[in-house]
Backbone as CSV, one residue per row, in Angstrom:
resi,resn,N_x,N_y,N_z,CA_x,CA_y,CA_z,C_x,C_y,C_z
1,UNK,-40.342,23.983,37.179,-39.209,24.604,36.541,-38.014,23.662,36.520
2,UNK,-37.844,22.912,37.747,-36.874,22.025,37.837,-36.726,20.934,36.496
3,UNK,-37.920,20.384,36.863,-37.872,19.403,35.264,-37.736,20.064,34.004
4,UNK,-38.186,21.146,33.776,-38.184,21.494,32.324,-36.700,21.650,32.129
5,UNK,-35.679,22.485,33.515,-34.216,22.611,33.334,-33.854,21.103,33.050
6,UNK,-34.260,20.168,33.876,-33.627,18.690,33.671,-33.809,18.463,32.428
7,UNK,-35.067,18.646,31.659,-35.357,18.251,30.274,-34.945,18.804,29.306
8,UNK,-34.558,20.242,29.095,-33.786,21.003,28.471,-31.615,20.227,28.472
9,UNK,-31.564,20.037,29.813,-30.327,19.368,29.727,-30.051,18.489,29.375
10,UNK,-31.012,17.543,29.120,-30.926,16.513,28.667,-31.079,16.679,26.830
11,UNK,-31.935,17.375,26.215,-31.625,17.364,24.917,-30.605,18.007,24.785
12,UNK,-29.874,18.971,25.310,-28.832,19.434,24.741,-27.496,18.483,24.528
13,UNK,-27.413,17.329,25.722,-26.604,16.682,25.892,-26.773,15.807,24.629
14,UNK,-28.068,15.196,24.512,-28.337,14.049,23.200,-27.870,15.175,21.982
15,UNK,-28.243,16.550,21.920,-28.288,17.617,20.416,-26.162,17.710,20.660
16,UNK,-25.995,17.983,21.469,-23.852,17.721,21.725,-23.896,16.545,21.131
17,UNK,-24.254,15.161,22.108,-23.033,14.338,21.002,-23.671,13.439,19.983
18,UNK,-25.224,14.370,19.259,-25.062,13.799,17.883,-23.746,14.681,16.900
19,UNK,-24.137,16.010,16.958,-22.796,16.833,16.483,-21.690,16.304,16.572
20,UNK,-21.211,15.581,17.921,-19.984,15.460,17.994,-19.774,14.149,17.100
21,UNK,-20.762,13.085,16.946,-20.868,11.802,16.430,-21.024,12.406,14.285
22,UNK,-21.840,13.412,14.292,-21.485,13.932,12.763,-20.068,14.350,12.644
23,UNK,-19.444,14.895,13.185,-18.528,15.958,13.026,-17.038,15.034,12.747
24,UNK,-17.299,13.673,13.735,-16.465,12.358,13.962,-16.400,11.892,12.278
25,UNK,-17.962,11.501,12.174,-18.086,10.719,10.772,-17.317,11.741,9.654
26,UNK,-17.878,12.911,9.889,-16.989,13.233,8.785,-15.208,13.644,8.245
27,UNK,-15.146,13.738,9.216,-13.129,13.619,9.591,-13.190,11.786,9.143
28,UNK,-14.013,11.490,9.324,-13.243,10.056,9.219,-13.419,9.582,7.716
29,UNK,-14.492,10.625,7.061,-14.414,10.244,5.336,-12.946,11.188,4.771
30,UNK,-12.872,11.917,5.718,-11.743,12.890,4.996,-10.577,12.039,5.096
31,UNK,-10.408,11.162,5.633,-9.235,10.331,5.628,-9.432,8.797,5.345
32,UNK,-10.333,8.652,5.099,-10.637,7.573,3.985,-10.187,7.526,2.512
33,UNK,-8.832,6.617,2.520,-7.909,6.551,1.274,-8.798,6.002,0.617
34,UNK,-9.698,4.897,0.338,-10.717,4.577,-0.492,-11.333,4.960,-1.470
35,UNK,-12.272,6.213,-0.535,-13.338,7.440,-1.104,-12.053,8.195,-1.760
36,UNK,-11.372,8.689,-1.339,-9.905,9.562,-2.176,-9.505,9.080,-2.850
37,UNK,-9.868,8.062,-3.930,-9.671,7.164,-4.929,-10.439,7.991,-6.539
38,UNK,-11.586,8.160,-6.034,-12.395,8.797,-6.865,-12.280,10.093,-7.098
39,UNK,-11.078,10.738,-6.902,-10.680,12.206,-7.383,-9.099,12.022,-8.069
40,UNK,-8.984,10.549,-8.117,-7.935,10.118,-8.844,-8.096,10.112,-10.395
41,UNK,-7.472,10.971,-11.054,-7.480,10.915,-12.646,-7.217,9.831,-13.025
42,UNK,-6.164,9.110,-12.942,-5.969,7.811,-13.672,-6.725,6.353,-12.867
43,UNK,-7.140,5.711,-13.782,-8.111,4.754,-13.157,-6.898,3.464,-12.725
44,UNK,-7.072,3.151,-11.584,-6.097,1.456,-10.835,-5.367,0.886,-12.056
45,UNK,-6.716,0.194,-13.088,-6.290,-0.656,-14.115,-4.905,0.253,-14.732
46,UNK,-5.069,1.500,-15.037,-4.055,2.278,-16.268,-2.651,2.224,-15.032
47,UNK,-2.431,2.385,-13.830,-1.590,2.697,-13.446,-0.721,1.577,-12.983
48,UNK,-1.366,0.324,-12.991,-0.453,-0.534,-12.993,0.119,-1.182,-14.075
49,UNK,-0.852,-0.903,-15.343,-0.375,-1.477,-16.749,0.799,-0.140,-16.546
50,UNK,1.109,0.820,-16.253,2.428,1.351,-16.612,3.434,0.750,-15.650
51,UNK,3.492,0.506,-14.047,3.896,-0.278,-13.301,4.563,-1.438,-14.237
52,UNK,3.679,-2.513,-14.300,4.402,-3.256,-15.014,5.267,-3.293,-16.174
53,UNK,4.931,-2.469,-16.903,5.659,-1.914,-18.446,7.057,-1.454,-17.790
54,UNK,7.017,-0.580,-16.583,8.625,-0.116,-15.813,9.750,-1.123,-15.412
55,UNK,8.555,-2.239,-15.258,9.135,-3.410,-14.669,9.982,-4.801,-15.311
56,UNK,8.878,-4.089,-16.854,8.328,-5.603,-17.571,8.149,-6.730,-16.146
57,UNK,7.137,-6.414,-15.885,6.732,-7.842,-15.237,5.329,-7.808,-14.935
58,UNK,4.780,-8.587,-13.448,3.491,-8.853,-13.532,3.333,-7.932,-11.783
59,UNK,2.049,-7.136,-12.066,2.047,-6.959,-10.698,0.851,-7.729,-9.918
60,UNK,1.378,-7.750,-8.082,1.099,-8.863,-7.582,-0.244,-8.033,-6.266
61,UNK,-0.058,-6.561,-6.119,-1.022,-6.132,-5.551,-0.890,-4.383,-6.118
62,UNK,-2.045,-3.568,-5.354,-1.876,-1.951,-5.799,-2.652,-1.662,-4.579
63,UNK,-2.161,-0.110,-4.238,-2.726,0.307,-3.182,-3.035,1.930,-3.727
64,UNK,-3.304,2.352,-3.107,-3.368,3.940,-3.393,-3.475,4.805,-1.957
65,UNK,-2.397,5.384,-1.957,-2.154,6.098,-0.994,-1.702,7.658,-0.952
66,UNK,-1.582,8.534,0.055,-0.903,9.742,-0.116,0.854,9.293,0.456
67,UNK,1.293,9.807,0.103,2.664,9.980,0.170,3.464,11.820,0.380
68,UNK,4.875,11.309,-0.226,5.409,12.698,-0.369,5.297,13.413,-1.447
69,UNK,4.861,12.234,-2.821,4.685,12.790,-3.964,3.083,13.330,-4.000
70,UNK,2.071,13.559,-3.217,0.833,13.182,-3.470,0.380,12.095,-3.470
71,UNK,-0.662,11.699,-3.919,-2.015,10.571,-4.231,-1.446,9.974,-4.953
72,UNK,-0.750,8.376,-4.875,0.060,7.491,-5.590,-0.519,6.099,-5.624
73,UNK,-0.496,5.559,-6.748,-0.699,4.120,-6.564,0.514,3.766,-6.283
74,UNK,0.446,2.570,-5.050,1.851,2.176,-4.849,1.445,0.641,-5.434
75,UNK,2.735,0.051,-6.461,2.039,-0.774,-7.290,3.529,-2.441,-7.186
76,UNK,3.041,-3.492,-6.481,3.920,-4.062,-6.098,3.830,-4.660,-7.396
77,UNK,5.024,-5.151,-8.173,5.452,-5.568,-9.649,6.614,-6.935,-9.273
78,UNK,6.438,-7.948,-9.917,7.596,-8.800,-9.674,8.040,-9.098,-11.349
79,UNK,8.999,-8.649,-11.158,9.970,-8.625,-12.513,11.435,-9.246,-12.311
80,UNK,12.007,-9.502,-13.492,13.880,-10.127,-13.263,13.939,-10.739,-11.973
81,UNK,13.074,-11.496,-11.471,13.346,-12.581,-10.366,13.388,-11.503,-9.207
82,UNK,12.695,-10.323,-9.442,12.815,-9.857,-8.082,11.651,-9.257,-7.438
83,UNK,11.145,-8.338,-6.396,10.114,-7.253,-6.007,10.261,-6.190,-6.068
84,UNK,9.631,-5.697,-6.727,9.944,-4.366,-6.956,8.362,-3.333,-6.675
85,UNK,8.527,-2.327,-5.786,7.710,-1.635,-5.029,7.749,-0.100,-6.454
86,UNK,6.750,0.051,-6.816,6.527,1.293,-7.924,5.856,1.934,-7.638
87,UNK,5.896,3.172,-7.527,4.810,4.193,-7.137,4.412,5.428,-8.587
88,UNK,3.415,5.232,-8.654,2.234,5.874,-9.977,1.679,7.150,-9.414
89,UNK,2.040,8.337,-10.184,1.331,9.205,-9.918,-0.156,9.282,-10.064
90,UNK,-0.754,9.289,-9.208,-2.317,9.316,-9.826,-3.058,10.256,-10.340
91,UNK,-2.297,11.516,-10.840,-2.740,12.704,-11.263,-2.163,12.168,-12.912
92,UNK,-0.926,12.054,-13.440,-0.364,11.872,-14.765,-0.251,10.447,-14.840
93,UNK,0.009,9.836,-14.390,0.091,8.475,-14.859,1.630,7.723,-15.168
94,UNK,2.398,8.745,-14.278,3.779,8.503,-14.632,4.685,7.825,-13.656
95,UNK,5.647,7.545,-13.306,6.426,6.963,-12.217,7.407,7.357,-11.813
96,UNK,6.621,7.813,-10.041,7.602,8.931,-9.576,8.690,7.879,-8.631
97,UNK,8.289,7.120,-8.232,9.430,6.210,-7.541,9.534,4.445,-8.290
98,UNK,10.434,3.842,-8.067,10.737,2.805,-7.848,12.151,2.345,-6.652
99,UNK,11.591,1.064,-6.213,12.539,0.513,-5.128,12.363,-0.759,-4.848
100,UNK,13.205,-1.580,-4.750,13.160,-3.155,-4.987,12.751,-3.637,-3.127
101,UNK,11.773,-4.507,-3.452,11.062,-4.827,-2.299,11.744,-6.085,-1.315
102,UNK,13.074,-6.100,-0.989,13.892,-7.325,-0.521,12.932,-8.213,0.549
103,UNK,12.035,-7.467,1.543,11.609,-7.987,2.602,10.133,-8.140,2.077
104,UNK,9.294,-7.668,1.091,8.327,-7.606,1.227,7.554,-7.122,2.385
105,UNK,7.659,-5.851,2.804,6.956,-5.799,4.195,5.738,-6.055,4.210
106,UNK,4.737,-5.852,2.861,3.219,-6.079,3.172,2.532,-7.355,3.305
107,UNK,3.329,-8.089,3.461,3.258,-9.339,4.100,2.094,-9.274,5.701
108,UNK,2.925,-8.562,6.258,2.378,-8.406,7.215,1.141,-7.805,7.387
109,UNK,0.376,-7.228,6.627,-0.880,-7.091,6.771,-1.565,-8.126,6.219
110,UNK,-1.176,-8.513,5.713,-1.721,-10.313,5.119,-2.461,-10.627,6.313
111,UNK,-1.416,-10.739,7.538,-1.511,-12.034,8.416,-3.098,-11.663,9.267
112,UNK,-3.163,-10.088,9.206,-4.010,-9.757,9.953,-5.895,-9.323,9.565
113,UNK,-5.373,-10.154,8.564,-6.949,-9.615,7.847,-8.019,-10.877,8.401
């Protein structure tokens, strides 16, 4: 009887933390900005050709993120000799922010890739 309790405890422990190891994986797609790309109406390419058109200029990276507005491409543009940080709705295709990028902060993930 002893072993079968030992052996019973023991799958339950392996049957716990596969669950807990599914349950992990999937919280971790739910916050995967990536995969949340693909419920984006407007496709990367369209949202920075408007980016730049705001800017007239050229943009130099795009990200897509959630924000305060929602699911935004945030779309770095260098125009009139300057940086300028644009954010694209990714539902309409329109531009809910702009703000001139003095420091460039994303620099700093540069360094760490």
């Amino acid at each position: 009887m002893y072993r079968y309790t030992k052996i019973s405890l023991s799958i339950l422990a392996v049957a716990t933390a596969a669950a807990a190891t599914a349950a992990y994986a999937a919280k971790g797609e739910e916050q995967n900005d990536a995969m949340a790309i693909t419920q984006a109406r407007i496709p990367l390419a369209q949202a920075v050709t408007v980016a730049e058109q705001h800017i007239q200029g050229r943009a130099s990276r795009a990200e897509y993120e959630h924000s305060r507005q929602g699911w935004v491409y945030d779309v770095e543009v260098v125009g009139q000799g300057k940086v300028f940080d644009v954010k694209v709705d990714a539902d309409k295709g329109t531009v809910v922010a702009t703000s001139e990028d003095k420091a460039d902060h994303d620099d700093d993930q540069d360094g760490q890739d």
